[in-house]
N, C-alpha and C positions, 0 to 999 in steps of 0.2 A: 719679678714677674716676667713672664717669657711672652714677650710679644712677637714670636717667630722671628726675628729679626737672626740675621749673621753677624757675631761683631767682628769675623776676622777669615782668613785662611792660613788653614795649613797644608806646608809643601813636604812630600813625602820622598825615599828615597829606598827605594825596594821595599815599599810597605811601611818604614819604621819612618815617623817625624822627625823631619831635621828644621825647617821654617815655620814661621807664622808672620801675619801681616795683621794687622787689627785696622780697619776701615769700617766708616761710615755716615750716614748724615751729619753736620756737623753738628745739629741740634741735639743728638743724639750724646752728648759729649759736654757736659753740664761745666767738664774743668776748664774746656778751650774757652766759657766765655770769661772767665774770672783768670784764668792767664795775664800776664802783662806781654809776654810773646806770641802767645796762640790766638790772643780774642781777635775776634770777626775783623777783617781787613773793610769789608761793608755790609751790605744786605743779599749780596748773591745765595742761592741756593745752593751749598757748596756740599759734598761729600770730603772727608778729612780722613788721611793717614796718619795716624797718632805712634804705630808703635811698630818694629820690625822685632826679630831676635831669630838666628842663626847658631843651632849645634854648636859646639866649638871644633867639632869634628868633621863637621863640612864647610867650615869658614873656608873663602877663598877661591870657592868654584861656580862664584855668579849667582849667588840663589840669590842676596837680595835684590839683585837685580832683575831677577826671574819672577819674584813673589810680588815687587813693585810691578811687573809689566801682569801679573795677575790679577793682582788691586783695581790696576786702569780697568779692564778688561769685562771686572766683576761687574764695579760700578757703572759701566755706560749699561751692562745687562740688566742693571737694576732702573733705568733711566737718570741716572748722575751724566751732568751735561757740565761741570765743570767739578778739579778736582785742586784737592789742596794739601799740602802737609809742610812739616815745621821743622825741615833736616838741621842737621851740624854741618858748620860751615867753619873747617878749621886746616892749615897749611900744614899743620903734623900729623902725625897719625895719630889716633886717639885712642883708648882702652875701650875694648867691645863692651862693657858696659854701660860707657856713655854714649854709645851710640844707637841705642835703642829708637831712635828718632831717626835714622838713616843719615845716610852723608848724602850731602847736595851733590855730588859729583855722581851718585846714580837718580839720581832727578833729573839735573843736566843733559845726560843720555837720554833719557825717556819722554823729553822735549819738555820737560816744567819750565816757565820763567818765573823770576823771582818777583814779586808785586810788592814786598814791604820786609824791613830788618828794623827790627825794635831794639834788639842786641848787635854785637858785633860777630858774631859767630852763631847765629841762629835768623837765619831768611825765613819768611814765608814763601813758597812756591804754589804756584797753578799750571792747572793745565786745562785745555778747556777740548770736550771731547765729540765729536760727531758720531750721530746714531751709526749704528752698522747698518750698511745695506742689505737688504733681502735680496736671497741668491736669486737667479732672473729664473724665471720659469720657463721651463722648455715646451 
């Protein structure tokens, strides 16, 4: 059923798709509560990044770092007033298919902190967001 909803974005690059980001309420997201890694940390009204995935052919040049700071961005526009997601947290480098969850280390940048690790190598992060101010009137 199409409840208007967006489950995600995608990032383009001369017209042709090279990202996507999948975000949103976290209720929205029926696997995060039956997770042993992803269920609710508590009762906040959270918006959730579940999934990243980057071309192979534009890996390397910042997108998901571009498409995280789009995610933030969507959601304060949609009134998400706190955000969350459930990156890889690992000291080697890992094969882009298991990283579909993004690596902590561009959360880190984008000011998440970690609020709970159920695993050893997979944090929860937040970040918690302020409305954008209306430009002043002249």
């Amino acid at each position: 059923m199409d409840r208007g909803s967006v489950p995600g974005l995608i990032g383009y690059d001369d017209g042709v798709p090279v990202a996507w980001v999948s975000l949103g309420p976290r209720g929205d997201y029926a696997k995060l509560r039956r997770s042993p890694v992803m269920k609710p940390v508590d009762d906040q009204p959270v918006w959730s990044i579940v999934c990243f995935f980057v071309d192979r052919n534009a890996r390397g040049r910042g997108l998901s770092q571009r498409m995280l700071e789009a995610a933030v961005d969507y959601a304060r526009s949609r009134g998400a007033r706190l955000v969350e997601a459930y990156p890889v947290d690992k000291d080697q480098r890992s094969h882009p298919d298991d990283m579909f969850f993004g690596a902590k280390s561009i959360y880190d940048r984008a000011g998440f902190r970690e609020v709970a690790r159920r695993r050893p190598t997979r944090p929860v992060v937040r970040k918690s967001l302020r409305p954008r101010r209306a430009a002043a009137r002249r």
